[in-house]
C-alpha positions as CSV (number, residue, x, y, z in Angstrom):
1,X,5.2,-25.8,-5.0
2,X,6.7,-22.4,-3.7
3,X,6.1,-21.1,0.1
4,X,4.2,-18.0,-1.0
5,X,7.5,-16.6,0.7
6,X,11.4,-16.3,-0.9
7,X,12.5,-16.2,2.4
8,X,15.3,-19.2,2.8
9,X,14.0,-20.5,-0.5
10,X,16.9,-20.6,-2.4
11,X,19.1,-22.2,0.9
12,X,16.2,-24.5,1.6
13,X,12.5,-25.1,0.4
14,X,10.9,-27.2,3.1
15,X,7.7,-27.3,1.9
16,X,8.7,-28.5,-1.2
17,X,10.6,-31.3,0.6
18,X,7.9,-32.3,3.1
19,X,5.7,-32.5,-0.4
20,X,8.5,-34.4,-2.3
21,X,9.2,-37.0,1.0
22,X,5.0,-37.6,1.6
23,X,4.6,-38.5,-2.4
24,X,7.6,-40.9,-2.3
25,X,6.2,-42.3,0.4
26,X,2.5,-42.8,-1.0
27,X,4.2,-44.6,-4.2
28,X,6.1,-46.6,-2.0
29,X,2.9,-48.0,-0.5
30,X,1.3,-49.0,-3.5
31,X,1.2,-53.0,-4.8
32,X,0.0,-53.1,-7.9
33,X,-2.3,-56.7,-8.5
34,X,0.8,-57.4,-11.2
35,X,3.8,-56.1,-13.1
36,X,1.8,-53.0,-14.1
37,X,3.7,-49.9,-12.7
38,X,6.2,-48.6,-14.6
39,X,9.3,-46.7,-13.6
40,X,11.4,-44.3,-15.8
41,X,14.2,-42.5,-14.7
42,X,15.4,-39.8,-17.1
43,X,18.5,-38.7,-17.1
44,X,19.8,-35.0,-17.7
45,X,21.3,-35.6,-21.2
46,X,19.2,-38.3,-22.3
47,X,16.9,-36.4,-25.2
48,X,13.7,-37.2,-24.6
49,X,12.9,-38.6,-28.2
50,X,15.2,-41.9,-27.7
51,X,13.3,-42.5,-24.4
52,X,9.9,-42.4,-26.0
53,X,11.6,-44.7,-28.3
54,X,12.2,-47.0,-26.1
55,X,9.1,-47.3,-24.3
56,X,7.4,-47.7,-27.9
57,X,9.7,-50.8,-27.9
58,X,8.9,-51.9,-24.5
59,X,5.0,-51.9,-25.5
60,X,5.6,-54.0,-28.5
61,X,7.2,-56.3,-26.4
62,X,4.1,-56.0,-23.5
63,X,1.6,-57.1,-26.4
64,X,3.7,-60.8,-25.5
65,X,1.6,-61.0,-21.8
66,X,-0.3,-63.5,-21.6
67,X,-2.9,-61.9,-19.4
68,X,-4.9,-59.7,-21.5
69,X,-6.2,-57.1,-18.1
70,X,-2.1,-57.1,-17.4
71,X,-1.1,-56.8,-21.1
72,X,-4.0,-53.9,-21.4
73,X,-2.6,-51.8,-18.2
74,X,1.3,-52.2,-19.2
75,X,0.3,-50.6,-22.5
76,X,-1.6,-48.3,-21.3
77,X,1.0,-47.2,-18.9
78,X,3.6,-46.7,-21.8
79,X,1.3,-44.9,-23.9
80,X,0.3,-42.9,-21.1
81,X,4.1,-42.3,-20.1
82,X,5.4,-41.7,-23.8
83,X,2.4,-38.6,-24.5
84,X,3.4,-37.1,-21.1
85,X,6.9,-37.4,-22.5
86,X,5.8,-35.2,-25.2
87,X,5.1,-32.1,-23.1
88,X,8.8,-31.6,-23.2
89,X,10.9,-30.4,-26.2
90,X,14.1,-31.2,-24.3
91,X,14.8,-33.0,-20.4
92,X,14.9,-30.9,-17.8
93,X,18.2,-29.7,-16.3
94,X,17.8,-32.2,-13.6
95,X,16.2,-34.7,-15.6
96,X,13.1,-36.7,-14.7
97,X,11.4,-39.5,-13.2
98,X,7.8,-40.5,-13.8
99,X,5.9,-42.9,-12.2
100,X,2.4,-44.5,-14.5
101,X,0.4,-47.4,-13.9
102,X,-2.8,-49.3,-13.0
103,X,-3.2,-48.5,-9.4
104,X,-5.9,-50.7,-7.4
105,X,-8.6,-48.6,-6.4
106,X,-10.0,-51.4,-4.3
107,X,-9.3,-55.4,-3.0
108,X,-10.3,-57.0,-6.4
109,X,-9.2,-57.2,-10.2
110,X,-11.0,-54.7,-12.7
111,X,-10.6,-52.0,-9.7
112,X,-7.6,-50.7,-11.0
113,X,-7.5,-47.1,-12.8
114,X,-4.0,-45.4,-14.8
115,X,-2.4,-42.6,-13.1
116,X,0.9,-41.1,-13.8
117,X,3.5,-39.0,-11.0
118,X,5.8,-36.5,-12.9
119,X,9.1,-35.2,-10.8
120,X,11.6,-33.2,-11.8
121,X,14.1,-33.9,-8.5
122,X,15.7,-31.6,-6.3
123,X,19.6,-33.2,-7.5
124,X,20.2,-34.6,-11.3
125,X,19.6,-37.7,-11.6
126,X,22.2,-40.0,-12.3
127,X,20.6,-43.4,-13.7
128,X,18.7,-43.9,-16.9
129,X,16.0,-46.6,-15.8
130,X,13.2,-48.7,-17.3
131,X,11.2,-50.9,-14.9
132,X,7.9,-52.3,-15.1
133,X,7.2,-54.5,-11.7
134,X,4.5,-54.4,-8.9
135,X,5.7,-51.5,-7.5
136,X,7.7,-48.4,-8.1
137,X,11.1,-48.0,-7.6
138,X,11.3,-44.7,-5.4
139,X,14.7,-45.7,-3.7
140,X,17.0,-44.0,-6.4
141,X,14.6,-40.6,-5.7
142,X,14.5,-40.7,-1.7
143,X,18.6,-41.0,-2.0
144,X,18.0,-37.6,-3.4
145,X,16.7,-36.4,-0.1
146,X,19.5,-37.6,2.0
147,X,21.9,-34.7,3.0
148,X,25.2,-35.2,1.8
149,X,26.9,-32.9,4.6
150,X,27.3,-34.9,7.7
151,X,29.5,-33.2,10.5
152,X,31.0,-35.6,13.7
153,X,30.5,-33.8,17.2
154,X,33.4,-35.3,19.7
155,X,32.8,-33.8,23.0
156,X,35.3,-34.9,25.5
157,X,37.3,-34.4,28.9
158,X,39.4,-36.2,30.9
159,X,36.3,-38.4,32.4
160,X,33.9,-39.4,29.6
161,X,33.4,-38.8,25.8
162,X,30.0,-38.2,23.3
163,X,30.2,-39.0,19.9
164,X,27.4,-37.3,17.6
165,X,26.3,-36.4,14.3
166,X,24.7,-33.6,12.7
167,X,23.7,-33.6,9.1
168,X,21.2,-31.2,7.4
169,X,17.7,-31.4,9.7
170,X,18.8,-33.2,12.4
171,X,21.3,-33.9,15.3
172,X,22.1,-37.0,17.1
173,X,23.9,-38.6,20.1
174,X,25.8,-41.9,18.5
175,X,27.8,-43.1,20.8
176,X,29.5,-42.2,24.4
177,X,32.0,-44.1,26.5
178,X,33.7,-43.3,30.3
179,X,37.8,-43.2,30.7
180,X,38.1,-44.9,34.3
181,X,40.6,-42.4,34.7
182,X,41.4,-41.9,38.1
183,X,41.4,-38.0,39.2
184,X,44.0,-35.8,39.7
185,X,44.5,-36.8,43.7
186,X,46.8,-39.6,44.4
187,X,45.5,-42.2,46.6
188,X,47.5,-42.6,50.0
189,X,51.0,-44.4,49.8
190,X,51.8,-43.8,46.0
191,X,54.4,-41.7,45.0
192,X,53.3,-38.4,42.7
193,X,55.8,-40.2,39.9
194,X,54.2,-43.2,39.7
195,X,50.3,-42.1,40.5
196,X,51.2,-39.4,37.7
197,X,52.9,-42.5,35.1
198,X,49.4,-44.6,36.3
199,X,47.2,-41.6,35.2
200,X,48.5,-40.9,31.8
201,X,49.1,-44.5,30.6
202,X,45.2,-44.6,31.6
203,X,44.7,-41.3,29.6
204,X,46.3,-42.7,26.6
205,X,44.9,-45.7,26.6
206,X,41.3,-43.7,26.7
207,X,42.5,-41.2,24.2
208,X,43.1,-44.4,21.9
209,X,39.4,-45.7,22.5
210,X,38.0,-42.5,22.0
211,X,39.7,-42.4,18.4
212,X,38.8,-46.1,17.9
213,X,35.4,-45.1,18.2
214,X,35.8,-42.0,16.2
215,X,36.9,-43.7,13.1
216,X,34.0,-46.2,13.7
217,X,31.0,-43.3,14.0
218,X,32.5,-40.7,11.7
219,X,34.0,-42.6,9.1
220,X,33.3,-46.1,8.8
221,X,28.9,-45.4,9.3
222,X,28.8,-42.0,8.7
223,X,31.5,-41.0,6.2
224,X,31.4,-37.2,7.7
225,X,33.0,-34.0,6.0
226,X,34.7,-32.8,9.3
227,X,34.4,-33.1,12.9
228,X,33.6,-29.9,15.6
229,X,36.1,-30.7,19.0
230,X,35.0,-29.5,22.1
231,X,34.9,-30.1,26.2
232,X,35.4,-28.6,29.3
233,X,39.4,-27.5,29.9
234,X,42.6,-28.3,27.9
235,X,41.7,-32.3,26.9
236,X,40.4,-31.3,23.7
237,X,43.7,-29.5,22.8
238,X,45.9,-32.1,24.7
239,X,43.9,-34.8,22.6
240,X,44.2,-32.9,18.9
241,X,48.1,-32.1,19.6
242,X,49.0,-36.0,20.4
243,X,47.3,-37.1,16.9
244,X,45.1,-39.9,18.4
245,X,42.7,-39.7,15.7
246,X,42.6,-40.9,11.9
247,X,44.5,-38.3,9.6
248,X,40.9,-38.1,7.9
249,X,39.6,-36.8,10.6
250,X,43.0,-35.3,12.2
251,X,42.8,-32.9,8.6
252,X,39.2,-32.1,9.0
253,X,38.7,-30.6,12.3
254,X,36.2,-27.5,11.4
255,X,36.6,-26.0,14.9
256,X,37.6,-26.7,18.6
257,X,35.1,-25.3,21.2
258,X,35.2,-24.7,25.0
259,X,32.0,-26.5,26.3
260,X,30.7,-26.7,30.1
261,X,30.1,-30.2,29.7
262,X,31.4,-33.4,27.8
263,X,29.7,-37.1,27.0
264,X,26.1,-36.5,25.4
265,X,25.2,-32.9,26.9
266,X,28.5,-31.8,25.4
267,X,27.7,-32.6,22.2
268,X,24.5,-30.5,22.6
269,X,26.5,-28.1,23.9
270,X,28.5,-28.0,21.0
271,X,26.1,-27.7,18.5
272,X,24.3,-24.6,20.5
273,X,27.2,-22.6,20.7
274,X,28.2,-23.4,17.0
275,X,25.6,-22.3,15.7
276,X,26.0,-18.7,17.7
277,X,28.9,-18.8,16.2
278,X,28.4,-19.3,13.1
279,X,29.7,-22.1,12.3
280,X,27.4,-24.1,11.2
281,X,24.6,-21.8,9.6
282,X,24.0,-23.8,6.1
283,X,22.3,-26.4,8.2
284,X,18.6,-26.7,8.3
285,X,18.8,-27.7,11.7
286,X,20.1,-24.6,13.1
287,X,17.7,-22.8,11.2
288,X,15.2,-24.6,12.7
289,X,16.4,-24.0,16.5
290,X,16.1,-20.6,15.5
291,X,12.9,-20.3,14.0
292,X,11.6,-22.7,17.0
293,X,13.8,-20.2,19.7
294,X,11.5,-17.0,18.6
295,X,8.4,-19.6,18.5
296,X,8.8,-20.2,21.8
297,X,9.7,-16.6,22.9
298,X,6.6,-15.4,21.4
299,X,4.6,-18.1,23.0
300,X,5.9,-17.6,26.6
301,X,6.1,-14.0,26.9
302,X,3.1,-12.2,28.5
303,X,2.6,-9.8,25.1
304,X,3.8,-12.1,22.8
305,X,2.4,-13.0,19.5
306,X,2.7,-16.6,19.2
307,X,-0.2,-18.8,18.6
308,X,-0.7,-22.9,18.3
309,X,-3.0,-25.0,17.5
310,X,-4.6,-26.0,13.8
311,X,-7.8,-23.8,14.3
312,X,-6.1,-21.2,16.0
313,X,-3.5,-20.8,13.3
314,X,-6.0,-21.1,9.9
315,X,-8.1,-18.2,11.7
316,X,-5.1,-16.3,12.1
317,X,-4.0,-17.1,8.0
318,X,-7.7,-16.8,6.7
319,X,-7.9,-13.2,8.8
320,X,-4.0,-12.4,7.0
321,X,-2.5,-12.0,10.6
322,X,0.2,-14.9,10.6
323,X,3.7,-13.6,9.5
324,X,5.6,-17.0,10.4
325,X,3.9,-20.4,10.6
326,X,5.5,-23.5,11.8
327,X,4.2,-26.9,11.0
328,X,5.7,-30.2,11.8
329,X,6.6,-32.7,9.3
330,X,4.3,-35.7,11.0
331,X,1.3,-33.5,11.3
332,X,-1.7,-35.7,10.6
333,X,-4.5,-32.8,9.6
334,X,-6.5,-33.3,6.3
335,X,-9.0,-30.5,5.1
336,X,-12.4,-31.9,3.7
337,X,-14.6,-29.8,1.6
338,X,-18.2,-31.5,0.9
339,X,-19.4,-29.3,-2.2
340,X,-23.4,-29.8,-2.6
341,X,-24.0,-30.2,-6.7
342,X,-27.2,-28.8,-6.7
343,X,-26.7,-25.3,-4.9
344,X,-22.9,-25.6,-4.5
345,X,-22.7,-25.0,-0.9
346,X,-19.5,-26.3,0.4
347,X,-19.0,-27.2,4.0
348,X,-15.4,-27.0,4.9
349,X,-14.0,-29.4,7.7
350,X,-10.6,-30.2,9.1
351,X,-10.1,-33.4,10.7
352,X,-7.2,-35.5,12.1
353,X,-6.1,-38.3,9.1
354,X,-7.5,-40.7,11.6
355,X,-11.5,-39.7,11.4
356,X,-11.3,-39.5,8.2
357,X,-13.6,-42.2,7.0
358,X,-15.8,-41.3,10.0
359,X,-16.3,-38.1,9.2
360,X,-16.8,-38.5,5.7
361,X,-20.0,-41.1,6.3
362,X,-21.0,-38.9,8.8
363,X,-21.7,-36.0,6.7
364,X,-22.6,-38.1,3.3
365,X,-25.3,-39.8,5.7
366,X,-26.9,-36.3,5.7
367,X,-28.7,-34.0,3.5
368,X,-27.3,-30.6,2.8
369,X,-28.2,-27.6,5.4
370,X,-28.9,-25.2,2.3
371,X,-31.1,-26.9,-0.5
372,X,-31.8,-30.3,1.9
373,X,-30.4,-32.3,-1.3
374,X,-28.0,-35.5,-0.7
375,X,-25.6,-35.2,-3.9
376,X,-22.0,-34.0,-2.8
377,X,-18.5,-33.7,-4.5
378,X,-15.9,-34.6,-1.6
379,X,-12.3,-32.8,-2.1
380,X,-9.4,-34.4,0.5
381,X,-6.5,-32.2,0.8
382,X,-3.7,-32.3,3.2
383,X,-3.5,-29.7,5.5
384,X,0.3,-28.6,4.6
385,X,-1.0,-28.1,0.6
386,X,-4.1,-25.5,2.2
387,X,-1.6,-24.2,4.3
388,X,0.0,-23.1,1.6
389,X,-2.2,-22.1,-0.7
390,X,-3.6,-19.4,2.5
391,X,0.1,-18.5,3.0
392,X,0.6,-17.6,-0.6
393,X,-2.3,-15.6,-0.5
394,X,-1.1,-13.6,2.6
395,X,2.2,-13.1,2.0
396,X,3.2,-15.6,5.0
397,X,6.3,-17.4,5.4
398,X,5.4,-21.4,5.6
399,X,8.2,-23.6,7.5
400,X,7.8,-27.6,7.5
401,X,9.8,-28.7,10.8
402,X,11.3,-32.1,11.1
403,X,9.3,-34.1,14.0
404,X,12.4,-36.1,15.0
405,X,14.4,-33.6,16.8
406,X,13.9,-32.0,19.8
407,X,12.4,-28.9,18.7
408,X,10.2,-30.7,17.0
409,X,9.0,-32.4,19.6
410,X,8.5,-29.2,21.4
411,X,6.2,-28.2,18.4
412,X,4.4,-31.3,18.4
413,X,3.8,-30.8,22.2
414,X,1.4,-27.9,20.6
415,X,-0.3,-29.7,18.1
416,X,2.4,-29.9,15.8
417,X,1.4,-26.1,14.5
418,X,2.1,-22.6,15.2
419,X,2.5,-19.1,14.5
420,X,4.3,-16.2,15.0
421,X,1.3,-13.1,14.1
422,X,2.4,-9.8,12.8
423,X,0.1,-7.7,15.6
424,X,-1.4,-9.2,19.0
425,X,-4.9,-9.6,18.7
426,X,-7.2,-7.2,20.9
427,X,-9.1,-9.0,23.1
C-alpha cells in the first residue's frame, strides 16, 4: 500500500490512510441478514495460538443456533478467521483486526458469500475483542485515524476574538465573540479618568469571556496540547501577562504571533504565518497548503507545469511525465476494465462512481469490437488504487488531499485531481 514514492512516507502515508478510511467505511455499510459477521481485535501481545483457541471455542458454541443457514455462516466465519490466523507465527507489532463473514450479495437469504478483511492498524491496538453481530465493529479501528495533536488558535485584539482548532489535516474556525469595548476616544463630557476606568473594567470583563470560552473550546471539547496567541498590537501580550486563561492553557502557549487581523481571519492568519515559521511543520495540513501553494503556482503561471483533470493527469502518468499528483480524498472516479474471454481484448474506461451501473450495461449490452463475441470479465477498481499502481511504476509522488479544507476545495474546483509534470509539454 506504498506511494511508489518515500517522500513524506515515514511522517505521513496518505494514501495508505485514504485506503484505510474508504475500507472502514465499506465495512461499516454492511448489514449482515443475522449475527453472522465476526469481529476480532488482536492485541499486540496476545499470541496468536490462544486466539485461535478461542474462536475454536466460540464455533462449538455456534453449532447451538437454531437456524442452520446462520449456524453454517458463523462457523464458517471462524473457520475462515482461525486458518487466516495461521499465516502468522507470532502477532504483529501492532496487532490485528480481521473482519470475516457472510456478506449479502443481494436482497434475499442464500445470497450471501464468506469474505474476510485483514488489518494490521496504523497505532497498536489496545482491546482484545470477540464479536459476532450483524455488523462489524469498525469504531475501535476509525479511533485509530483520529489525530491525537490538536492545537487551539486564539486570535484576539481589543475589539473581537476567534477561537480555532487545528489538528493533523485540518483547520477550523470554532468559535468568535465581539468585546463592546468602546475605542480609545472618550465621548464628550467624561473625564479621561473615568472614560479610561469605563474602558478597562469593559476590557476585563471581555478578557474573562474570552478565557471562559477558551476553556470551553480548547479544553473541555477539544482537549488541545497547546494553544498559538496572536492579534494585531499589544492585547495578546496585555491578555497572556494578566493570566486570564486556565493554567492548562496559561503553561501551554506554543507561540505568540503578531497578526494583521483578529476574530476568524486572524486565526487564518495565524495558521499561515505559523507555518512559515515553522512552527507547526509536523502537521499534515500545512503540508498540504504547501503542496496545494506550488499546485496552484504551476497552474496559474503562463509556463507552468500544472495540469487537472482525471484524463489529463492519467495521460500525463501513463506517458511517465507527472512528478507530483494531487488527488482529493472525495474523489468519486472508478476505473472499469471489460476483458473479452475469448480474444482477451480489454476495453479500459473511467467513469464517475455514479454511472457506474450505466455504463456497465451499456457495454455488456454489446459485443466485443475485436472477435464480435459477448463473454466479458468486468474488473472495478477505484481510481486512487490505479493511480497508484501507474505512480509506482513512474517513480511519481501520489498525495491524497483532505476535501474538507479549503485547499481542498480549491482542488475539488479542478476535478478533485492534479499534477505537477516534470517538463511542459510541446504543443
Amino acid at each position: 500500500m506504498g506511494n511508489g514514492n518515500n517522500n513524506g512516507a515515514e511522517k505521513w502515508d496518505s494514501v495508505k490512510r485514504y485506503k484505510l478510511t474508504k475500507m472502514i467505511n465499506e465495512l461499516s455499510s454492511i448489514t449482515g441478514h443475522g449475527t453472522e459477521l465476526v469481529t476480532v481485535y488482536v492485541p499486540p501481545r496476545r499470541p496468536i495460538f490462544d486466539v485461535i483457541s478461542q474462536l475454536r471455542n466460540e464455533a462449538g458454541t455456534a453449532s447451538n443456533i437454531k437456524s442452520d443457514l446462520t449456524r453454517n455462516h458463523v462457523q464458517d466465519a471462524l473457520s475462515r478467521t482461525m486458518e487466516h490466523l495461521k499465516l502468522f507465527k507470532e502477532t504483529p507489532e501492532n496487532g490485528l483486526v480481521i473482519f470475516c463473514g457472510a456478506i449479502p450479495t443481494g436482497k434475499g437469504f442464500g445470497t450471501e458469500k464468506i469474505e474476510l478483511t485483514s488489518v494490521i492498524p496504523p497505532k497498536p491496538v489496545q482491546i482484545s475483542l470477540y464479536r459476532c453481530d450483524d455488523h462489524f465493529w469498525t469504531d475501535h479501528l476509525r479511533e485509530m485515524l483520529k489525530d491525537e495533536k490538536v492545537i487551539g488558535i486564539l486570535a484576539i485584539d481589543t475589539q473581537e476574538a476567534g477561537l480555532g482548532i487545528l489538528t493533523g489535516d485540518r483547520w477550523e474556525a470554532i468559535d468568535s465573540l465581539t468585546s463592546g469595548v468602546a475605542g480609545k476616544h472618550r465621548q464628550g463630557g467624561q473625564s479621561a479618568r473615568r472614560f479610561e476606568r469605563l474602558r478597562d473594567n469593559e476590557l476585563n470583563e471581555y478578557y474573562h469571556r474570552v478565557a471562559d470560552h477558551a476553556k470551553a473550546v480548547f479544553i473541555d471539547q477539544f482537549n488541545v496540547r497547546g494553544i498559538i496567541v496572536g492579534g494585531p498590537g499589544p492585547t495578546k501580550e496585555n491578555f497572556l501577562k494578566e493570566e486570564y486563561l486556565d493554567y492548562r492553557l496559561q503553561n501551554n502557549v506554543l507561540a505568540t504571533l503578531d497578526t494583521s487581523y483578529s476574530g476568524d481571519e486572524g486565526v487564518r492568519e495565524i495558521i499561515d504565518k505559523a507555518q512559515k515559521d515553522g512552527i507547526l511543520a509536523e502537521f499534515r495540513v500545512m503540508e498540504e497548503k504547501q503542496l496545494i501553494r506550488k499546485f496552484m503556482g504551476e497552474v496559474h503561471s503562463s509556463k507552468g507545469l500544472g495540469i487537472y483533470g482525471i484524463f489529463d493527469v492519467v495521460k500525463a502518468l501513463q506517458g511517465n511525465m507527472a512528478d507530483l499528483v494531487l488527488v482529493t480524498s472525495d474523489i468519486s472516479y472508478v476505473k472499469l476494465d471489460f476483458k473479452c474471454e475469448s480474444c482477451k481484448n480489454v476495453q479500459e474506461k473511467i467513469i464517475d462512481r455514479a454511472a457506474l451501473t450505466a455504463t456497465k450495461q451499456e457495454v455488456l449490452s454489446k459485443p466485443c469490437p475485436v472477435c464480435g463475441t459477448s463473454d466479458f470479465e468486468v474488473v472495478e477498481k477505484d481510481i486512487v488504487d490505479y493511480l497508484q499502481e501507474l505512480a509506482t511504476m513512474t517513480g511519481t509522488r501520489l498525495e491524497v488531499i483532505s476535501g474538507q479544507t479549503e485547499e481542498g476545495a480549491q482542488l475539488g474546483s479542478l476535478g478533485k485531481i492534479g499534477a505537477v509534470l516534470r517538463y511542459r509539454i510541446m504543443q
